[in-house]
DRENFI-956096 format. One record per residue (C-alpha): x, y, z; residue in three letters. Coordinates in steps of 0.5 Angstrom, whole numbers, plus 500, padded with zeros to 3 digits. Layout:
XYZAla;...
# end
This chain:
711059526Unk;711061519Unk;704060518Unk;702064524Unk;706070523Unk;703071516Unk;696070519Unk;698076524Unk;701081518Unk;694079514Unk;691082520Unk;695088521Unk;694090512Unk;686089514Unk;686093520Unk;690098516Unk;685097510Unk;680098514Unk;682104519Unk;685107511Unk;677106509Unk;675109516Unk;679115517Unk;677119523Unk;675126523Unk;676133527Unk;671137523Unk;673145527Unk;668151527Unk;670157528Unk;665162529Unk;664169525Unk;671168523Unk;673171516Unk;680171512Unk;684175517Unk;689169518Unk;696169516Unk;695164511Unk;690168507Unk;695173506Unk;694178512Unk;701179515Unk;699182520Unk;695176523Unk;698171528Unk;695164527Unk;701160528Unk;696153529Unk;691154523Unk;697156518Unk;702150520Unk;695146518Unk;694149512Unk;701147511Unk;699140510Unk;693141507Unk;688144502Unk;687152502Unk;681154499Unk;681161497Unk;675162495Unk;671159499Unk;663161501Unk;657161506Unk;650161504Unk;649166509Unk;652171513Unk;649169519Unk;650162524Unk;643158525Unk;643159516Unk;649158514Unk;650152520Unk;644149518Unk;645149511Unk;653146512Unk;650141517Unk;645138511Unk;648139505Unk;641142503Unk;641150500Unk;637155504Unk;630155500Unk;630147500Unk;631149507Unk;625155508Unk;630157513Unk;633165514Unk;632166522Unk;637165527Unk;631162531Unk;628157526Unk;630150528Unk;631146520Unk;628140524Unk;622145523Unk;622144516Unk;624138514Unk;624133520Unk;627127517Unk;633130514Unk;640127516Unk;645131518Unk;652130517Unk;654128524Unk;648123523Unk;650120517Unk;657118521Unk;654115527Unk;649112522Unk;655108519Unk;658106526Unk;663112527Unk;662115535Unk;660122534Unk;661128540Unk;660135539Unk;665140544Unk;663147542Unk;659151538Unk;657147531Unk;649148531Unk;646154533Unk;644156539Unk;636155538Unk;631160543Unk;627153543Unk;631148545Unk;627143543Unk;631138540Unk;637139544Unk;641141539Unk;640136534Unk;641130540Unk;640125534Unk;646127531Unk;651125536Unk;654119540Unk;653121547Unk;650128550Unk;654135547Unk;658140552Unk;659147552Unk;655148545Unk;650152548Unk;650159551Unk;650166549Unk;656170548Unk;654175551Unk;656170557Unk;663168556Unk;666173561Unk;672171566Unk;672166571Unk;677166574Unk;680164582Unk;679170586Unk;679176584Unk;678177576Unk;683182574Unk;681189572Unk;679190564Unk;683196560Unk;679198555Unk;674203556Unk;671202548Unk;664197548Unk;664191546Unk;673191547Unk;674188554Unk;682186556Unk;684182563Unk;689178563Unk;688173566Unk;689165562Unk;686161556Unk;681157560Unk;678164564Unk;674163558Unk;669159553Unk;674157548Unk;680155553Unk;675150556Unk;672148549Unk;679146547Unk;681143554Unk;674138554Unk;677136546Unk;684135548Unk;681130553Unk;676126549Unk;681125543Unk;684120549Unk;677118550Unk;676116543Unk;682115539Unk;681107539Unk;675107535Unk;673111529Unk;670118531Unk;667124528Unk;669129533Unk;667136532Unk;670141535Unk;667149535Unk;669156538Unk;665161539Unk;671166538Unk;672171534Unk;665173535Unk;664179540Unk;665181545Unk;673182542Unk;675180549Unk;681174548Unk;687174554Unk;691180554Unk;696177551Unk;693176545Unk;692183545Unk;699184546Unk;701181540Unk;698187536Unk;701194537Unk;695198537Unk;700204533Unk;700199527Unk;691198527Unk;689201521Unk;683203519Unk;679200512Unk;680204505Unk;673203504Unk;670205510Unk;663208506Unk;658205502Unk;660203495Unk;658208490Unk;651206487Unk;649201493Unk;642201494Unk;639201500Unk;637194501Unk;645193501Unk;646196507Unk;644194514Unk;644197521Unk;650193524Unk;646192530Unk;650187533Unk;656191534Unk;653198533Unk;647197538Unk;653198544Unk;654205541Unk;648208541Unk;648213547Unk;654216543Unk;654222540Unk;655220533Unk;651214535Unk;658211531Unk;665208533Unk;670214534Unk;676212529Unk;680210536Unk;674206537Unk;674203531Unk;681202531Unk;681198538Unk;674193535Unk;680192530Unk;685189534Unk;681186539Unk;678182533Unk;685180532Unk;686178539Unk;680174538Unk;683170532Unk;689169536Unk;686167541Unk;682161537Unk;688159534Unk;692157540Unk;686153542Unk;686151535Unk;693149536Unk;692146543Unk;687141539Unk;692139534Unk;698138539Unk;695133541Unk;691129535Unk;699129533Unk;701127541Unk;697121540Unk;699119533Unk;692119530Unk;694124524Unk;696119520Unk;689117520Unk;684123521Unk;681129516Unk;682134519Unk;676140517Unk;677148519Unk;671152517Unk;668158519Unk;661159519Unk;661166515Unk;665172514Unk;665180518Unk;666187517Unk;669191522Unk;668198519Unk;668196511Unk;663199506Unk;662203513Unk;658196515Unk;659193522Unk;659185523Unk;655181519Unk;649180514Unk;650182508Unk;652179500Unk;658183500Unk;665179499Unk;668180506Unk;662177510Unk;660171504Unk;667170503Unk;670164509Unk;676160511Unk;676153510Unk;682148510Unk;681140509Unk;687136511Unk;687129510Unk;691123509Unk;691121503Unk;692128500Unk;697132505Unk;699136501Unk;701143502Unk;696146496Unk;692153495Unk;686152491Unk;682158487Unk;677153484Unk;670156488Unk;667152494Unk;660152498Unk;660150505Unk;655145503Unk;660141499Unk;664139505Unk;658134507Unk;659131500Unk;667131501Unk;667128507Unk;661121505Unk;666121499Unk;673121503Unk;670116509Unk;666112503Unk;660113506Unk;653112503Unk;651120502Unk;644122502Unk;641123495Unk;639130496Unk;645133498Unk;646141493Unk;653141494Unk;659137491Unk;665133493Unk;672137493Unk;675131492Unk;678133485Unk;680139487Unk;684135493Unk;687131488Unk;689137483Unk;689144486Unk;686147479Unk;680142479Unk;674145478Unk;667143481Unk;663149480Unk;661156476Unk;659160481Unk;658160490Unk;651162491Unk;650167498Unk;643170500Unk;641174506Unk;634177508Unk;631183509Unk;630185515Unk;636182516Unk;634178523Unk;627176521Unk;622175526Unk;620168529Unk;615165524Unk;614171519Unk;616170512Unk;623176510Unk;619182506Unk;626182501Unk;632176499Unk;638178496Unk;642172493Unk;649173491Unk;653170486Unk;660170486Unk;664169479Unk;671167478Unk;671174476Unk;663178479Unk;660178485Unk;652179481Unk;647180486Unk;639180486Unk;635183491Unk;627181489Unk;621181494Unk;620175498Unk;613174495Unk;612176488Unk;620174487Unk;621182482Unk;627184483Unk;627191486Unk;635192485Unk;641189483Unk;648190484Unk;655189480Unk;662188483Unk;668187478Unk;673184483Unk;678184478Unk;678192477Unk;674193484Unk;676187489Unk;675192495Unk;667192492Unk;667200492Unk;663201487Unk;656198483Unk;657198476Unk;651194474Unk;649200470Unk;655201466Unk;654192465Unk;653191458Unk;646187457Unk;650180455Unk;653180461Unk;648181466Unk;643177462Unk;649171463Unk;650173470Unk;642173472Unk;642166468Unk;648163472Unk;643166478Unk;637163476Unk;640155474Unk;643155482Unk;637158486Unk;632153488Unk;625158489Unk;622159482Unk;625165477Unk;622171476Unk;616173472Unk;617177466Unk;617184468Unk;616190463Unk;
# end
């Protein structure tokens, strides 16, 4: 008897050696998400769900994207691989255009005997659907991960309640969570939780919120007092700006086009605010419904829990609309990694890319990682919220902003973010000359008012271009006289 009830508790510690080697994964992905949450610092924000996680894990503060628009940022976080290894800049490009073979990070675990399954948004929406998505990448066939935004409109039984707003691209019914994309998504995830919570799984999860339409359930709405919205303190460009900079917005303001001013009224510009608001709060009770339910079925103990965004927004800043520029607001993203082994409540100010949670996530579950991965592992800073991993966070973006299918951008920008500077180049595309540079001193200008590049000393600015120059993969500029 004794011999057998030693033999079961030498199961019970390999079956638990084995799940602490094996730890699942619920990998989130949020859409066009920047750093309005409540845990980021914005008191006005209700996000409950997102702030109870990053009670339990790691906040990174100065977390960045490669480019502030989905398919590249998606595809560069998704590959481990920067954009120019990638030769990929557009939202119609597929990565498996560039390079066929790469492994993705969902494909990495299915290829090391985890169920992989997407729910959601997690690779882009391609114009081509050749490769479904990147079918490869997952155990069984995505759900709800492709479609337009434009197309998540209410459904509901009977009549749709009638919309509120009267301000384009703001829509308010009130009418439940599930009418729309979300409250589907975060039902279908709650539902393959029990579906697979007896095998290792790598679950990924993305909503489509806050992008436009700012459309959430009235009461996501109701949580915001439309008297307490205010408008952004820098809403012009910053001073010295070069043009290339700057973008039209069109995203947001090609549905302001037949107005006068062709621009958002203050009053306009205050309810596209607060219905980004509502959005978020809205993602984040479907968040939470993910979460509860994780908890519900006792699998935290043993899942990583990653909450990314693929990159940040404006929403009247720098007298920008949307996305596609190297300014903090749109580079800068939230990310959040809760684990296990590290639950600790912690904020970190050591800088990160969003491809180093490829890296982070093979050394967490001991997988073999590819060898070409650009990113780091956080784990060190997981372990020690001062930890360092890198010097700088790389963001670029083209211009034209969106380029067309198959042609090459005419300029580059690329971006670098400091403990201190955001240091920018702007180079032409073919001949690499730099055209215009631009310089932010957050820790006098956080808000990036003003371009001081001109007021640089040479020593700064040749080390800030050297710090460019180590991290970007196409080659340097030629000398310029």
């Amino acid at each position: 008897m004794k011999f057998i009830s030693a033999f079961l508790l030498t199961i019970a510690q390999f079956t638990s050696l084995v799940a602490a080697e094996r730890p699942n994964v619920l990998f989130i992905a949020i859409d066009d998400l920047r750093t309005d949450l409540h845990c980021y610092g914005n008191a006005q924000i209700h996000s409950p769900n997102i702030d109870q996680l990053a009670g339990v894990g790691t906040l990174f503060e100065r977390a960045y994207c490669q480019q502030a628009v989905c398919n590249p940022s998606r595809s560069s976080m998704l590959t481990g691989l920067r954009l120019d290894t990638l030769n990929l800049w557009d939202l119609p490009t597929h990565f498996r255009q560039r390079i066929p073979d790469v492994v993705t990070l969902p494909q990495l675990f299915r290829n090391s005997g985890y169920h992989t399954q997407c729910v959601g948004k997690i690779f882009h929406n391609w114009r081509q659907d050749d490769y479904r998505g990147d079918a490869v990448s997952w155990s069984v066939a995505q759900e709800m991960h492709y479609n337009s935004h434009g197309n998540d409109k209410a459904i509901v039984q009977g009549k749709v309640p009638p919309d509120l707003s009267d301000v384009p691209k703001c829509v308010i019914r009130d009418v439940p969570d599930n009418a729309y994309f979300d409250g589907r998504v975060a039902q279908r995830a709650v539902d393959v939780l029990n579906e697979v919570r007896e095998k290792p799984f790598f679950l990924a999860v993305g909503f489509w919120k806050p992008h436009s339409h700012f459309n959430a359930p009235k009461k996501y709405w109701d949580l915001y007092d439309p008297a307490e919205i205010k408008l952004p303190e820098n809403r012009t460009p910053p001073e010295n700006v070069p043009e290339i900079a700057l973008h039209n917005g069109q995203e947001i303001l090609r549905s302001y086009k037949d107005t006068p001013t062709k621009y958002p009224t203050d009053d306009q510009a205050r309810e596209m605010r607060r219905g980004y608001y509502a959005n978020i709060s809205y993602m984040d009770a479907q968040v939470g419904k993910v979460l509860d339910e994780l908890d519900r079925l006792k699998l935290r103990e043993n899942t990583i829990v990653v909450l990314w965004s693929d990159h940040g927004f404006h929403l009247g800043e720098n007298s920008l609309w949307a996305k596609t520029s190297n300014f903090e607001l749109d580079a800068r993203v939230p990310v959040i990694i809760s684990t296990p082994q590290y639950n600790q409540s912690q904020r970190s100010q050591s800088l990160i890319e969003l491809l180093d949670i490829y890296p982070t996530l093979t050394d967490l579950c001991n997988l073999d990682a590819p060898d070409n991965l650009a990113g780091k592992s956080l784990v060190p800073i997981l372990k020690n919220s001062k930890a360092k991993v890198k010097h700088a966070a790389l963001t670029q973006h083209c211009r034209p902003a969106y380029p067309r299918h198959g042609e090459d951008p005419e300029a580059m920008g690329y971006s670098i973010r400091t403990g201190r500077y955001r240091y920018t180049e702007w180079r032409e595309f073919q001949t690499h000359h730099i055209i215009a540079r631009e310089l932010y001193d957050h820790q006098l200008d956080p808000l990036e008012t003003k371009n001081v590049i001109s007021d640089a000393g040479r020593l700064l600015s040749n080390r800030l271009a050297k710090q460019l120059a180590q991290i970007i993969s196409r080659p340097a500029p030629p000398e310029q006289n």
